[in-house]
C-alpha positions in Angstrom: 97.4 122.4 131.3 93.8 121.4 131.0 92.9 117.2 132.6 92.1 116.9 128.6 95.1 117.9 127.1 97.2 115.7 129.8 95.2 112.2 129.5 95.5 112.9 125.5 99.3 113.2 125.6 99.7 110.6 128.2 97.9 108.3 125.7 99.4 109.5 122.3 102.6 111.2 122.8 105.3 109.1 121.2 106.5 107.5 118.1 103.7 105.2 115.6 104.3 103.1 112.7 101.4 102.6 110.4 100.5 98.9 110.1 98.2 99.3 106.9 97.9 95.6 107.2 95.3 95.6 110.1 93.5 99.1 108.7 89.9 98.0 108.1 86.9 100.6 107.0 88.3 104.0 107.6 90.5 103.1 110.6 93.8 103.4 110.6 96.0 101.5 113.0 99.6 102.0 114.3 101.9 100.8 116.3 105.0 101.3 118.4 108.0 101.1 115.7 109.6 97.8 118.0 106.4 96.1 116.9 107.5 92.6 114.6 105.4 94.0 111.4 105.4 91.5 108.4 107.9 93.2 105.6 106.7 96.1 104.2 108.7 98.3 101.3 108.3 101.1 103.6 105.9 102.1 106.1 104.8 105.7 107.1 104.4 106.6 111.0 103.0 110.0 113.2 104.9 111.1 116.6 103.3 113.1 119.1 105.7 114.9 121.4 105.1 116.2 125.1 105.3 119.8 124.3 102.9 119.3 121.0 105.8 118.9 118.4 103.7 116.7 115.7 106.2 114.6 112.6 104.6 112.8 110.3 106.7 110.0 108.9 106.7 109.9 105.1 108.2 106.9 103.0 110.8 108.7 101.1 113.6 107.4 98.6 115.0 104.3 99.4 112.1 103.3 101.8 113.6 105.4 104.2 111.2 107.7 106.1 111.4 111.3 106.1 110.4 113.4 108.4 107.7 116.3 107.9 107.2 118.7 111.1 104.3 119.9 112.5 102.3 120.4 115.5 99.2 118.9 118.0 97.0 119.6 120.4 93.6 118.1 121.6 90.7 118.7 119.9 87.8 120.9 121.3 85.6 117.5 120.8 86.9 114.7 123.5 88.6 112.0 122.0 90.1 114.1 118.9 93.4 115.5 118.4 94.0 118.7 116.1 97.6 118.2 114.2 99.0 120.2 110.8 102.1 119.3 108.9 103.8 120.4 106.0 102.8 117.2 104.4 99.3 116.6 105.5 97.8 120.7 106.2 95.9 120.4 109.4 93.9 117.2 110.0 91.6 115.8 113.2 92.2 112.8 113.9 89.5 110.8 116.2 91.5 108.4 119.2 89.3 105.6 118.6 91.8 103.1 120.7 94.9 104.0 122.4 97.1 101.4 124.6 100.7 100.6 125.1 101.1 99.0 121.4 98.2 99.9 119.4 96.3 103.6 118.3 93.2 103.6 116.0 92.5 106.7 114.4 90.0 108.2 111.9 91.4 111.2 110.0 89.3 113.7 108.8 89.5 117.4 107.6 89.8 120.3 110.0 86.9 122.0 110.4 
């Protein structure tokens, strides 16, 4: 395994709820699902497994997310990660924060 692709999962790899509330320009932020979000109707999340498993965490019916699999892996650019889903096709999505409780991302279309 490359030093890239470990200090990107190290950094990513678990489960992120979107908090649309603190998205500003085209950033998106997330955070771990224990975080004390303000109430929400439903809220959409992405998990990044270890072995490059990739779910993207769709409001479904009842407000109840659903999940849509998929996979990951860094991107050839540092600071990127490549993931597709059934939901979403395949996506790059820039790391523009990562710590314990809180990713910034910028999606953008695979190139």
């Amino acid at each position: 395994m490359s030093e890239q692709m470990s200090s990107a999962r190290d950094g990513v790899t678990g489960r992120w709820t979107h908090s649309f509330e603190e998205d500003h320009d085209d950033v998106l932020v997330y955070r771990p699902p224990e975080h004390d979000f303000p109430r929400a109707r439903g809220r959409d999340g992405i998990e990044f497994g270890p072995d490059g498993t990739f779910t993207e965490w769709a409001v479904g019916r009842g407000d109840a997310q659903e999940a849509r699999p998929g996979r990951w892996r860094t991107a050839d650019t540092g600071g990127a990660v490549e993931v597709s889903s059934e939901r979403g096709g395949e996506q790059v999505l820039e790391i523009l924060t990562v710590t314990a409780d809180r990713l910034e991302v910028r999606r953008r279309a695979a190139s």
